[in-house]
Structure formats: C-alpha cells, structure tokens
N, C-alpha and C positions, 0 to 999 in steps of 0.2 A: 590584731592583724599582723601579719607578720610584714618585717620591711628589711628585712636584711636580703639585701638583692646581691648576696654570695649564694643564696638558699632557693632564693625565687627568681627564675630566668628576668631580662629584663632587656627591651631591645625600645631604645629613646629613639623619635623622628623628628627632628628639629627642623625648621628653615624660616622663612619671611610668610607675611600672608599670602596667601594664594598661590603658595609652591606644591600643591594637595598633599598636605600633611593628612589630614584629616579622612579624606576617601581614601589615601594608601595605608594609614593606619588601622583604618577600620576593615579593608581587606586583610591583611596583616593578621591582625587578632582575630578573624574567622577563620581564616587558615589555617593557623594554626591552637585556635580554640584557646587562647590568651582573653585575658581582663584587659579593656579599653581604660583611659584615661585620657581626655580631652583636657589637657591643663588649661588650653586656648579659653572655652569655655569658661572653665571657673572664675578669669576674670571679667568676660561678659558677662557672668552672673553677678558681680559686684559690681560692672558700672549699672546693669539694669537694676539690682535692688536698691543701689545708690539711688538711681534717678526715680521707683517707687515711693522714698523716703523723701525725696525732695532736699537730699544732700545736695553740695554742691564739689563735683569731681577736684574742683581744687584743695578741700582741706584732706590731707593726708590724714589728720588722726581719725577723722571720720567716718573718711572711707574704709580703712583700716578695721576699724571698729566691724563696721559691717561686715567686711572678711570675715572677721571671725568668728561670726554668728548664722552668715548664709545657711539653710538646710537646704543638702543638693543631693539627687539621686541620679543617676547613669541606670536607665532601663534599658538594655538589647536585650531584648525578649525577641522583638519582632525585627522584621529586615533591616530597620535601622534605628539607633540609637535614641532613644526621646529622653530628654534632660529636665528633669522637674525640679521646681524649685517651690519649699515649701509647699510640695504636692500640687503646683500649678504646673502644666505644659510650656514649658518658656524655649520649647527646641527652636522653634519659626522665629519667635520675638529678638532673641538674641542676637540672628543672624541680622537685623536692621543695620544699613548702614553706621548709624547715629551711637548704636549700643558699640560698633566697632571702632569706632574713633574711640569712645570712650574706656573700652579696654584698654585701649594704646595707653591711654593718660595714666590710671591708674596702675598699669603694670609695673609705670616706674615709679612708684612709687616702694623704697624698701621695707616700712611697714607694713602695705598689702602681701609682697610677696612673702614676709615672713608670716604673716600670718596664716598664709595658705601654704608651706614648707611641709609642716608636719602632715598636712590634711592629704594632699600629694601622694609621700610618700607611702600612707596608711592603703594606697591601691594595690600596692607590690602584693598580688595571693599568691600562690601557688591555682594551676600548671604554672603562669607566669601573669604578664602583664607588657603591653605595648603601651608607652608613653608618646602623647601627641601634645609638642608646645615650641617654646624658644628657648629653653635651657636646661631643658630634660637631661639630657647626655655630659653638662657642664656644672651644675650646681646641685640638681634635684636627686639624680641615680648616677653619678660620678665613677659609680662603679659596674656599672652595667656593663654586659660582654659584650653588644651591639649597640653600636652608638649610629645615625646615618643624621647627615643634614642633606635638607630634600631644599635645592634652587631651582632657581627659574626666572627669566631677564622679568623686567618691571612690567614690560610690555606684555610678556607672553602670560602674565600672570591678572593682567587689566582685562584680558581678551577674556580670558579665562571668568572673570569675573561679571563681564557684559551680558556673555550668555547667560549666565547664571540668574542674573536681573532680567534678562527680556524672558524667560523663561516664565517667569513672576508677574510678566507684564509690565516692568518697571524700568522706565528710558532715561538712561543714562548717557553722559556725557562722556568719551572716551577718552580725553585729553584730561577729565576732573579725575577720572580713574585714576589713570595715571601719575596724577600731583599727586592724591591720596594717599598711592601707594608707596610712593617714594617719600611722603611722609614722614610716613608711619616707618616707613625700612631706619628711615635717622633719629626717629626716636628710639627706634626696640635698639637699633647698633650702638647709642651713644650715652644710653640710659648707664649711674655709675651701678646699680642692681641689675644684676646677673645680665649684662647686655648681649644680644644676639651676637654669638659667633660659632662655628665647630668645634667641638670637643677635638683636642689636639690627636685621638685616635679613632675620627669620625669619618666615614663614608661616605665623600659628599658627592651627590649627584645632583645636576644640571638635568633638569626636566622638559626644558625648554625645549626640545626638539623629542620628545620622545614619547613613546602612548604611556595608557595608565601601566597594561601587560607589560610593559618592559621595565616600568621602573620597580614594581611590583615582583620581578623576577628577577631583578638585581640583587634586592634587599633580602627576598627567600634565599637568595642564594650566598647571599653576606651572614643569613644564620646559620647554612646548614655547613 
C-alpha cells in the first residue's frame, strides 16, 4: 500500500467526540470518491476485543498486544460503512456507550497508538483517502494538504448525542452526557500521546451553530 501522502491526496478531520467528524467524513469521501479511515473506530475495536478477551483496559501492555493483532475490515460497499472485526459485524456494537469510554482509556495509552501508527497509515491509496480521528492532521498524515478540526460547544455536541440514543430507544441522562463528554474532552486534550489539539495549519471550524451542508461545504471548499 502506498503511504506516502506526497503521492496520495490526503485531507485529516480531527476534533472532540461528537463534533460529526464521522457523517462529514464519510460525506467527504463520497464526494469525492476517497478511501474512509475511521481511526475513531480502531480504537473501539481494541477496547471491545479487549473486553471479548476479558483483558482488563488498565494493563497497557495487554491491551497493546491486542492492537496489534486486531483483524479489521472497513466495508462501503453499501450506503454506509460496516466495520468487521474478525469478520463479525461490530459497526452497532462499537458505538455502545461503555465500548466509548473505553476507547478514551486506551487511546492514551502510547503503546496502543503505536501499534496502530503503521496500520493507519497503510489506508493512504490512491485517488486518495479522508482521515477521521484526533490526530490525524498532527501525528498520523502530518503532511497532508488539508488538515480541518471539526468543534462543537460540549453542549451542542450532548444534544447531538441524546437524539442519537432516543433514536435507539435508549434514555439518557442529559447532564450524564454532558460530564462524559467533558471527560473524555480532558483526557484526549491532556493524554502525553498525540493529545487532542489542531495541527498548527488546521481549518478549524465550530459546528456548533451550523447545519451538516454547511460545514460540509466549507471543507469541499478548503479542498478545492
């Protein structure tokens, strides 16, 4: 696979959870017919095959371990992405609350992220590839020609998540959202591996007040 991202377009979308990296990412790379990368995901696939194994998310070398052996596929074939893991469906599973705290842990961990450094990179194909995480544009494609951090207040990003859960049927606490999310914001910010910040040539937008089509057509417009 080629990973020299001089060769292979490459446009990172960084920001906090539930800033929609993810649905503007995966717009993104339909648009313009790029290769997805959900780095988000890769770590909820090692807290969930952690928690399969009956690891336990505090030993780093363990978790680690697992890193490095995960089998992961990214299917878009169809309208939207399904993520298998060792050929099981784990796209649903993943997004549990419980598997997301648990990415948070593990993310800072800088054995995990090195072990999934190289695996990462290995997505860069040609036409190109849109990168979806928290250090995409700073550690992982550093040289990428479009770098964008995607914000959004803690609030407007809780809300964002509420629906998302009653959607599922699933009643959530608004105020629990909210502690969660601000969490998890001071662990990804304060982790010493690759902590959440903008790449210092980074596009950052505030989402917070604005629809999907416009942020969407900021960033179209940050490539073209």
């Amino acid at each position: 696979m080629n990973t020299n991202t001089d060769e292979v377009a490459v446009i990172t979308i960084d920001g906090p959870s539930g800033a929609g990296k993810g649905t503007l990412s995966q717009l993104v790379a339909r648009h313009l017919k790029y290769h997805l990368l959900d780095s988000g995901a890769l770590y909820r696939l090692v807290a969930l095959s952690a928690h399969k194994l009956n690891i336990n998310l505090q030993n780093e070398d363990a978790v680690a371990d697992v890193a490095s052996k995960i089998q992961v596929k990214f299917d878009a074939d169809g309208d939207c992405t399904r993520i298998l893991l060792a050929k099981e469906d784990v796209t649903q599973a993943i997004r549990d609350e419980n598997v997301s705290m648990g990415a948070s842990i593990v993310a800072a961990y800088p054995k995990v992220r090195a072990a999934l450094l190289q695996r990462q990179r290995d997505f860069a194909q040609a036409p190109g590839l849109v990168a979806d995480g928290r250090d995409m544009g700073t550690t992982v494609f550093p040289h990428a020609k479009v770098k964008i951090f995607l914000t959004a207040s803690a609030e407007a990003r809780a809300e964002r998540r509420l629906k998302q859960l009653a959607q599922k049927g699933i009643d959530v606490d608004m105020a629990e959202l909210i502690r969660d999310i601000k969490a998890r914001d001071d662990r990804d910010t304060q982790r010493e591996a690759s902590p959440l910040k903008p790449a210092a040539d980074a596009l950052v937008l505030d989402s917070t007040l604005m629809t999907i089509d416009q942020v969407l057509n900021a960033i179209l417009n940050s490539v073209r």
